[in-house]
C-alpha positions as CSV (number, residue, x, y, z in Angstrom):
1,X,11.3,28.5,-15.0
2,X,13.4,29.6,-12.1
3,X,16.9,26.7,-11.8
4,X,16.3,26.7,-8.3
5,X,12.5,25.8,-8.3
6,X,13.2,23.6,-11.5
7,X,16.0,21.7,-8.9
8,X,13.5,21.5,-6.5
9,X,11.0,20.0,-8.4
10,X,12.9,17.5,-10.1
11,X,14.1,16.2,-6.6
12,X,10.6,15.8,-5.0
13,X,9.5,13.9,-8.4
14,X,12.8,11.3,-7.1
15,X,11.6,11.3,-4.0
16,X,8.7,10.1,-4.5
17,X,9.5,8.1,-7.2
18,X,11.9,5.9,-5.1
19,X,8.6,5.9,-2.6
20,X,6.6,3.9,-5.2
21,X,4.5,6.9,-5.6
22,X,5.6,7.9,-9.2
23,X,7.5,10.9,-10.3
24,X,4.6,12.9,-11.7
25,X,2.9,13.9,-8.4
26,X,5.9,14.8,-6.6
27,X,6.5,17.2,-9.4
28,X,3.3,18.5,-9.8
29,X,2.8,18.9,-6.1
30,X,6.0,21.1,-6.4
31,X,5.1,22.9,-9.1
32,X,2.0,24.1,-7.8
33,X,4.3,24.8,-4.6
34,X,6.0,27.3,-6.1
35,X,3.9,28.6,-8.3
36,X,2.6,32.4,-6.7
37,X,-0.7,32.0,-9.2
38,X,-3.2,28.3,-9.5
39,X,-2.4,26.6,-12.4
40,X,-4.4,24.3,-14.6
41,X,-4.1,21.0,-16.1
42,X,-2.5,22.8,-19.6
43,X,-0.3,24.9,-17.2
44,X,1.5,21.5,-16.1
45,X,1.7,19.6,-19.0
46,X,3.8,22.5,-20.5
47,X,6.2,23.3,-17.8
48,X,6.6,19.6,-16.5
49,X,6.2,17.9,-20.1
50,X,3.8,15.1,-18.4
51,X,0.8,14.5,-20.5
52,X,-3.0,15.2,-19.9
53,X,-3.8,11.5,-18.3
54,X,-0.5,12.3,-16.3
55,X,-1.9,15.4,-14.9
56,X,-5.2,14.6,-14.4
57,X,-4.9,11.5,-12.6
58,X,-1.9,12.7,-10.0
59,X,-3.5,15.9,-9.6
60,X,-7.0,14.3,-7.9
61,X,-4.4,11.8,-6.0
62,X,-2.9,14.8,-4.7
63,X,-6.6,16.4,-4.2
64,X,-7.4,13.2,-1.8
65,X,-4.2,13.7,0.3
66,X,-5.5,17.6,0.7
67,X,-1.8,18.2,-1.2
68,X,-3.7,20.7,-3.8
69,X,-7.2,22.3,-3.9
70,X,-9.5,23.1,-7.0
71,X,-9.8,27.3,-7.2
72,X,-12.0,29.0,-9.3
73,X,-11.2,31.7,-11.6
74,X,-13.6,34.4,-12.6
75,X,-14.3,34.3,-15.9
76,X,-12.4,31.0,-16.9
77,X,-14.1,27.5,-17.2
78,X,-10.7,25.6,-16.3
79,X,-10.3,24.2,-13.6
80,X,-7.1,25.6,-11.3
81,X,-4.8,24.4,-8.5
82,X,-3.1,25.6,-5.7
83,X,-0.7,23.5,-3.4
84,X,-1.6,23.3,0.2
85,X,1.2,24.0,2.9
86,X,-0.6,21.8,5.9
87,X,2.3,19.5,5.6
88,X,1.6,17.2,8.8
89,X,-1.9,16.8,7.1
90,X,-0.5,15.7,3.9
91,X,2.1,13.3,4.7
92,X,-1.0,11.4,7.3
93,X,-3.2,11.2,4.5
94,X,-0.7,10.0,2.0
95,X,1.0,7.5,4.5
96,X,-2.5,6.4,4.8
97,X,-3.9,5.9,1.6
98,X,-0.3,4.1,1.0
99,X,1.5,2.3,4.0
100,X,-1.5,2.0,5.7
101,X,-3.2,-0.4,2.8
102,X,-0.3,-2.0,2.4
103,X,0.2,-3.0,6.0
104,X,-3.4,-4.5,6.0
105,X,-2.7,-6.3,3.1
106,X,0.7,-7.3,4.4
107,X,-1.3,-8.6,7.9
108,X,-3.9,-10.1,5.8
109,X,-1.4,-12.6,3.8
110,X,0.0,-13.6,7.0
111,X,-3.4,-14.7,8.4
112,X,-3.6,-16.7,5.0
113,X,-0.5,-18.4,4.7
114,X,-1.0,-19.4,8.8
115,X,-4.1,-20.9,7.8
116,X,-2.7,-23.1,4.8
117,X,-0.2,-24.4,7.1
118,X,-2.7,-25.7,9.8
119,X,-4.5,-26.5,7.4
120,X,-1.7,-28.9,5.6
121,X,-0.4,-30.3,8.5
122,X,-3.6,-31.6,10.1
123,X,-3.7,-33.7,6.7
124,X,-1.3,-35.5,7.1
125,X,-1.9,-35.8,11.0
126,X,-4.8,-37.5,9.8
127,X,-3.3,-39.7,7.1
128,X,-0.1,-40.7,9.3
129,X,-2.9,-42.0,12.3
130,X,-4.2,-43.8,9.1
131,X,-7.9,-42.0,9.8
132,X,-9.5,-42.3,6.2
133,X,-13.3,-40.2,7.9
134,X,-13.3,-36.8,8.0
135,X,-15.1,-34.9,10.6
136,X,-17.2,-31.7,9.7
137,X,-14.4,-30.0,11.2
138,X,-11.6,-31.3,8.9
139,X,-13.8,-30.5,6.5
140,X,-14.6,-27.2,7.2
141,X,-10.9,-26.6,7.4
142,X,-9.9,-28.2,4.4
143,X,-12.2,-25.8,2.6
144,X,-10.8,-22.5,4.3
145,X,-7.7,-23.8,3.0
146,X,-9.0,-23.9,-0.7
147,X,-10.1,-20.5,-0.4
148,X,-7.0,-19.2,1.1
149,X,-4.8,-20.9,-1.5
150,X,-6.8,-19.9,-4.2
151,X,-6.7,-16.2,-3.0
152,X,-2.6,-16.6,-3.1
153,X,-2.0,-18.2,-6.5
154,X,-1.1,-21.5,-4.3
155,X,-2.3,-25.0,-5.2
156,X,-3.4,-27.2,-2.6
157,X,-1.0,-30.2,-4.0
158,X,2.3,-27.8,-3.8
159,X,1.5,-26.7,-0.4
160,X,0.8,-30.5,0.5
161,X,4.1,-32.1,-1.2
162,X,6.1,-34.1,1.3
163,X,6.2,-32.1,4.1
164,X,7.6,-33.2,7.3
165,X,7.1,-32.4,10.6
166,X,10.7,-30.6,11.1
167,X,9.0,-28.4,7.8
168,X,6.5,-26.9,9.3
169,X,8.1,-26.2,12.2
170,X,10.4,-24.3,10.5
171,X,7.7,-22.8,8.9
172,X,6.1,-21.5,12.2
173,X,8.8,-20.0,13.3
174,X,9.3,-18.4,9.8
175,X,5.6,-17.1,10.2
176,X,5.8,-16.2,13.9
177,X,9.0,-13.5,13.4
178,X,6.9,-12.5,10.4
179,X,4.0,-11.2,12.8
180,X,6.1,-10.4,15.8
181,X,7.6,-7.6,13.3
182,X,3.7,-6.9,11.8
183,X,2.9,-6.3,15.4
184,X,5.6,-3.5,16.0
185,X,5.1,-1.8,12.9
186,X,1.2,-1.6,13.9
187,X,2.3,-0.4,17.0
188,X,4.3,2.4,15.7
189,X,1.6,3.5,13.1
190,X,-1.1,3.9,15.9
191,X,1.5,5.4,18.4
192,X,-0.1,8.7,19.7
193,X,3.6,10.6,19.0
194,X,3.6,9.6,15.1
195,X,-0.3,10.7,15.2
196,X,0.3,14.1,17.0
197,X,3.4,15.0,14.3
198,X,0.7,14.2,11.2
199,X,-1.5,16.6,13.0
């Protein structure tokens, strides 16, 4: 292999290693890249030293983000690849399936944890007024509280342990920046600049 596409593909497998992404599909999308003919599965495990699983698995990740397509070779029942070079396309599809869960999760949790805290603190509204009844409403809340602590790993008596006032306040705020910065990230993402550049 060539040092100069051996250099290149060793870089994009760190790049999107320190992405979270894992090395193998940077390299394999680089591989393919510079490769003039399609290659197969047996084709990258040689030349990258990844194993069959390895290859497999990035190579229909890379499929998804329309990185690579599936060729077919006359006479030969592998399957090939070639990279694609529609790089606006890629990176949208990849940000996507990536940053764009993770930001849904991310706003998700937030909704949660908000919840559990309303939640908490009209408790012990109602045991500081010394109000031993509980309305259907209370009630109703109490157990979208269960639900959202049991969906964060949370216990109902941790989020409940002597918290003051001057707590949750503190809380809020906490919780408030929190979406404030949710909101401008969202903003960005759905801004009609970044979506005309992943065109």
């Amino acid at each position: 292999m060539n040092s100069i596409i051996h250099k290149f593909i060793e870089d994009a497998g760190n790049m999107t290693q320190s992405f979270g992404l894992g090395r193998a599909v940077g390299q394999i999308y680089a591989y393919l890249y510079f490769s003039e003919n399609p290659r197969n599965l047996a084709d990258m495990q040689g030349a990258l030293g990844i194993s069959k699983g390895s290859a497999s698995t990035n190579v229909r990740q890379l499929e998804q983000w329309g990185a690579v397509k599936k060729v077919w070779i006359k006479g030969d029942r592998k399957d090939y690849y070639e990279a694609s070079d529609w790089f606006g396309k890629i990176l949208k599809n990849a940000l996507q399936d990536t940053v764009g869960k993770k930001m849904k999760s991310y706003a998700n949790l937030l909704q949660e944890v908000e919840q559990i805290v309303e939640a908490v603190q009209k408790d012990q509204e109602v045991q500081g007024n010394g109000d031993e009844t509980v309305s259907r409403r209370d009630a109703e809340t109490a157990e979208k509280r269960e639900k959202s602590a049991s969906l964060t790993g949370s216990t109902l008596n941790d989020l409940n342990a002597k918290q003051n006032v001057e707590d949750f306040e503190f809380i809020r705020d906490r919780l408030e920046h929190m979406k404030v910065f949710q909101r401008r990230t969202q903003k960005i993402w759905s801004s009609p600049l970044l979506k005309k550049l992943l065109k």
